[in-house]
C-alpha positions in Angstrom: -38.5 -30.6 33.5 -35.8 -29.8 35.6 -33.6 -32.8 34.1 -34.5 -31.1 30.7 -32.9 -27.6 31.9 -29.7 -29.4 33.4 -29.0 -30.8 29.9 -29.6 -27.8 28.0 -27.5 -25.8 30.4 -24.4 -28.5 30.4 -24.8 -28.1 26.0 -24.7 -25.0 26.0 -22.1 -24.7 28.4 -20.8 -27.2 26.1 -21.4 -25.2 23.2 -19.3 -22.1 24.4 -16.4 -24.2 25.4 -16.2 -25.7 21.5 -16.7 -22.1 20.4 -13.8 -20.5 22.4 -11.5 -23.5 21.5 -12.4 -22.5 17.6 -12.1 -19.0 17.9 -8.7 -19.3 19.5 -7.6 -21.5 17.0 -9.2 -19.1 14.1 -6.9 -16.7 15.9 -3.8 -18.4 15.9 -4.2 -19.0 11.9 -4.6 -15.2 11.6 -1.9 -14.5 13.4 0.5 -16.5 11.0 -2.1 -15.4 8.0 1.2 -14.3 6.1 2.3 -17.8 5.4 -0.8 -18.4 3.7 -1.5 -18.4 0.0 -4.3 -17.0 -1.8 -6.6 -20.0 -2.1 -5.6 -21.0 1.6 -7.0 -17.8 2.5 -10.3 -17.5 0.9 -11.0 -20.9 2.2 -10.6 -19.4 5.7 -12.2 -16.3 5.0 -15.5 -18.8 3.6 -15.3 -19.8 7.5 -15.9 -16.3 8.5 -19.5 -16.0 10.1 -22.0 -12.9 9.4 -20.5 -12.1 12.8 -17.4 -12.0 12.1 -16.0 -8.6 10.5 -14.0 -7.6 13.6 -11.8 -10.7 12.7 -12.4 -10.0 9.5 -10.8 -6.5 9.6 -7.2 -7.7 11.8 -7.0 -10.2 9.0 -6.7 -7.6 6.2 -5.3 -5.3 8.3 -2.2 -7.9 8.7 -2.3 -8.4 5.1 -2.2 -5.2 3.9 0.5 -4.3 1.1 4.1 -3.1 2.5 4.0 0.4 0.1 7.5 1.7 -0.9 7.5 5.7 -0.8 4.2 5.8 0.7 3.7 6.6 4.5 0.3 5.0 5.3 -1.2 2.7 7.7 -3.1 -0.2 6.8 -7.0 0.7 5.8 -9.6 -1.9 4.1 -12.1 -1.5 1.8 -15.8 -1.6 2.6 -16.5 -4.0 -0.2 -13.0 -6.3 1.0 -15.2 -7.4 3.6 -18.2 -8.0 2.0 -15.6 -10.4 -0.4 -15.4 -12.2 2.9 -18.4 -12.1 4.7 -21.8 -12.4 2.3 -24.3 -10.8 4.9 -23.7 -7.3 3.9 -26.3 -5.8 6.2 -24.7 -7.2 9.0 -21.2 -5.8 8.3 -22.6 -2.6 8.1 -24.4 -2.6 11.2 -21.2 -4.1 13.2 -19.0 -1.3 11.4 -21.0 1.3 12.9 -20.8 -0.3 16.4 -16.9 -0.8 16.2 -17.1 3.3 15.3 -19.5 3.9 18.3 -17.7 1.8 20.4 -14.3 4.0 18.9 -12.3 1.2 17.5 -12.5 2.1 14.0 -13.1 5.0 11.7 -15.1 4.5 8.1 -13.6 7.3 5.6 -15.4 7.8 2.4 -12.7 7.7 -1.0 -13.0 9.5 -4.0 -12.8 6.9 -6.2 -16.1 5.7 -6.3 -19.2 6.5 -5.1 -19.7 3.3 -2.7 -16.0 3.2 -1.7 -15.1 3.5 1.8 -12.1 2.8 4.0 -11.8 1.4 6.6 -9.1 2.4 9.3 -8.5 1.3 12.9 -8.7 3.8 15.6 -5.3 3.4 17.4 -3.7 2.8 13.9 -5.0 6.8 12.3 -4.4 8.3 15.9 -0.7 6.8 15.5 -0.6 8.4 12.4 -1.7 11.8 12.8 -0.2 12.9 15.9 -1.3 16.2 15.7 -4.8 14.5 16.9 -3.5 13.2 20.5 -3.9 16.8 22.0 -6.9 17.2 22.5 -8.8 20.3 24.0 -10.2 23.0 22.4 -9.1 23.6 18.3 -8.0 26.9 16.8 -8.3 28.3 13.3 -3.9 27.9 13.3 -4.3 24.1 13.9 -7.2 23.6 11.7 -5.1 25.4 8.9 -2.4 23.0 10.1 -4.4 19.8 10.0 -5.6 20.6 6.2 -2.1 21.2 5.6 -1.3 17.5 7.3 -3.7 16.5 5.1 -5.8 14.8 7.9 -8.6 17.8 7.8 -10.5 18.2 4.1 -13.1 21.0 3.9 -16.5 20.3 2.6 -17.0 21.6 -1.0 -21.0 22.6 0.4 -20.5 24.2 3.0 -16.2 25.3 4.0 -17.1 25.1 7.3 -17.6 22.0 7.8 -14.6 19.0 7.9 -14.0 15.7 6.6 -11.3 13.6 8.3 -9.4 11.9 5.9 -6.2 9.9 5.6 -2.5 11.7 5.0 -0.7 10.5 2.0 -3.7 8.5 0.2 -3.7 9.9 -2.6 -1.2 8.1 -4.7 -2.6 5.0 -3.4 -6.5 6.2 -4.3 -5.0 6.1 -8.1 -3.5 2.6 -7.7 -7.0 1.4 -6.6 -8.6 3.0 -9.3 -6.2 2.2 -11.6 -5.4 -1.8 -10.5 -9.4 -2.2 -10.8 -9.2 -1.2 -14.6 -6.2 -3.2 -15.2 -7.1 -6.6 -13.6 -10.8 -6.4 -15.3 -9.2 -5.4 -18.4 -7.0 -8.8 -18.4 -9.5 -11.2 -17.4 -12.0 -9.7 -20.1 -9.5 -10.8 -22.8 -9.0 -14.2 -21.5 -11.4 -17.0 -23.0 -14.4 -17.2 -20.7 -13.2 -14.3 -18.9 -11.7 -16.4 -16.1 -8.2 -17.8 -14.9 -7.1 -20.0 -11.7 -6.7 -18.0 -8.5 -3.4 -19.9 -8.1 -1.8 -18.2 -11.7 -3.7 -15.0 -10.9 -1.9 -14.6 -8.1 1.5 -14.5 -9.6 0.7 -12.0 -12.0 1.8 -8.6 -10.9 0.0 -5.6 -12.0 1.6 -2.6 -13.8 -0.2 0.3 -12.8 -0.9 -0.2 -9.5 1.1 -0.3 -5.8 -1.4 -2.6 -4.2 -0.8 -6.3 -4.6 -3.4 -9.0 -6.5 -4.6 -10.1 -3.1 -6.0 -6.5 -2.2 -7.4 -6.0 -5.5 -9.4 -9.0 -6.0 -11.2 -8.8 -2.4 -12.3 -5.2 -3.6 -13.6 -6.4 -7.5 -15.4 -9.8 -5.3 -16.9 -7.9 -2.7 -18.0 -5.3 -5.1 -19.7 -7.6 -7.5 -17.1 -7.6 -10.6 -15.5 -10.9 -9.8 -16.6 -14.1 -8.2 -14.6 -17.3 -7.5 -15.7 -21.1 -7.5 -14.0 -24.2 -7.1 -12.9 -26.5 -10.2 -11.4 -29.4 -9.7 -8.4 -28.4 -10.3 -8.8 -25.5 -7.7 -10.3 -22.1 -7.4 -11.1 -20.0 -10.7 -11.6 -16.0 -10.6 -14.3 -15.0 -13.4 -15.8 -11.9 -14.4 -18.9 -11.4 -13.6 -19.8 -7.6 -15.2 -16.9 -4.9 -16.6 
């Protein structure tokens, strides 16, 4: 018996070693994520486990669009990473650790009614200064934050506030409006799909955010799925 323990204590020791050799190389690939095209991507994302939304969340968080006339720091969707990681209960329960633990906020968008964003902690604080102080708030600085547009009142009851995230709104039309447009070309195209590696050339008209950021929101949201051909990976539609 006690031979029995000393083996399974040297594999799992075994085990952990493997698993911190992997995760530092998963983290050297994120770090030069940006070289990486589309369909280099999702295959690394498919390596993603059901515990792996924290790595998840840096990833898009590097990736996320460089905006022209639009002071914002980089949020994901909700459903972007349930494009990369399928156990959706999971993510949700490991979102609302990383808020407990204050690593990240979740801000829920106007745009639909299951859309939420997803910001990290240091990266809104860093934004909206006006937060760093601290202490005890007074009706002045709450008129100031609204202002700021980091305070929204509650339309039920205007005592009550909703953080939310300066300068969005421009950006809340783009993802409405990039959503309509991308569907809208792949429902003209014969079977309703196209490769991933054309797809990802075409630029879209109406909105600011790139094809990448897009097509995470229409996968994890159920609109889109990918498989792989063998001449690569196809996008198809899977409802309007």
């Amino acid at each position: 018996m006690a031979d029995k323990q000393g083996s399974s204590s040297r594999s799992s020791s075994a085990d952990k070693k493997r698993k911190r050799v992997a995760d530092s190389d998963f983290n050297s690939q994120i770090d030069n994520v940006d070289s990486f095209n589309d369909e280099e991507i999702l295959s690394l994302e498919k390596s993603l486990t059901f515990s792996d939304t924290l790595v998840a969340l840096r990833m898009m968080r590097a990736q996320f669009p460089k905006l022209e006339k639009v002071s914002v720091k980089p949020f994901i969707l909700r459903s972007q990473l349930y494009s990369s990681i399928k156990d959706r209960t999971q993510v949700d329960r490991e979102l609302e650790v990383l808020k407990r633990d204050k690593v990240l906020r979740v801000f829920k968008l106007t745009t639909g009614q299951d859309d939420h964003a997803v910001m990290f902690l240091e990266d809104y604080i860093h934004q909206c200064s006006l937060l760093s102080a601290g202490g005890k708030v007074k009706d002045e600085q709450i008129s100031l934050l609204v202002n700021a547009g980091i305070l929204t009142r509650q339309l039920i009851d205007p005592n009550i506030y909703w953080f939310a995230i300066p300068n969005i709104g421009s950006i809340l039309k783009g993802i409405s409006q990039g959503r309509k447009e991308l569907l809208s070309f792949l429902n003209r195209r014969k079977f309703k799909e196209m490769m991933l590696s054309s797809l990802e050339k075409k630029r879209l008209r109406f909105s600011s955010l790139d094809m990448r950021f897009h097509l995470r929101d229409l996968i994890g949201s159920g609109h889109l799925q990918t498989f792989q051909s063998p001449t690569g990976i196809v996008v198809r539609v899977l409802k309007d």
